[in-house]
N, C-alpha and C positions, 0 to 999 in steps of 0.2 A: 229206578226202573219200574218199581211197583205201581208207581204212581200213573206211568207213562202206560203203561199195559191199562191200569186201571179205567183211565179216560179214553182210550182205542178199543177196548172191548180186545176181539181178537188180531194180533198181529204180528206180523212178518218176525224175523231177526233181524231185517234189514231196517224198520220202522224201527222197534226198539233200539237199532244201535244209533240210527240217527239223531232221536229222538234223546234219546241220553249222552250222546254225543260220549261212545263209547269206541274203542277198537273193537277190531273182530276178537281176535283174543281174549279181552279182557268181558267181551259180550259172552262170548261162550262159558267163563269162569264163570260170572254172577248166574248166570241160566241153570248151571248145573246146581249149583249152591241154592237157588230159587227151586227148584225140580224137585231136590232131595230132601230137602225141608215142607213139601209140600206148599208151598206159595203162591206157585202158578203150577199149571197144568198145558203139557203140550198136545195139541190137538192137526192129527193128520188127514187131511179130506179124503186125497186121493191120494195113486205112487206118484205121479204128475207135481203136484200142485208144493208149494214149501209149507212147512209147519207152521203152525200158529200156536200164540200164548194168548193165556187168557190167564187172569187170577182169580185166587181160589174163594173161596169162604175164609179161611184161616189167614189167606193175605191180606183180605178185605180188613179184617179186623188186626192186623199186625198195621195195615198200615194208618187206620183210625187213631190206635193207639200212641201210635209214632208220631203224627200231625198234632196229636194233645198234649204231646209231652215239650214237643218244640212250640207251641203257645204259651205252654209253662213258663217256658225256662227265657221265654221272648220277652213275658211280662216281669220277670224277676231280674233281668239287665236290665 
């Protein structure tokens, strides 16, 4: 998900769940768990309009981290 936010800039929960090929359910679990850890950041325009995600500083770098360690661990299988 991090990943998918991260390449869309700001978007949907609709985008995200497609996109991760997620249920609603299980979109809303990671989001909250992403939210509360600081990861991403939800961003409201208007009362109209739906919420947007965007990721943070701190996911940017969780997920840096994360990509380095699965190269790791790609070149050692």
């Amino acid at each position: 998900m991090l990943g998918i936010i991260n390449k869309g800039g700001n978007l949907t929960r609709t985008k995200i769940m497609y996109g991760a090929y997620l249920s609603y359910k299980q979109l809303n679990e990671y989001l909250t768990f992403l939210l509360e850890n600081d990861l991403i950041s939800r961003q409201q325009k208007t009362n109209h309009s739906a919420a947007s995600f965007r990721i943070t500083e701190k996911g940017t770098y969780f997920l840096r981290i994360h990509n380095q360690m699965n190269e790791m661990i790609s070149i050692i299988s």
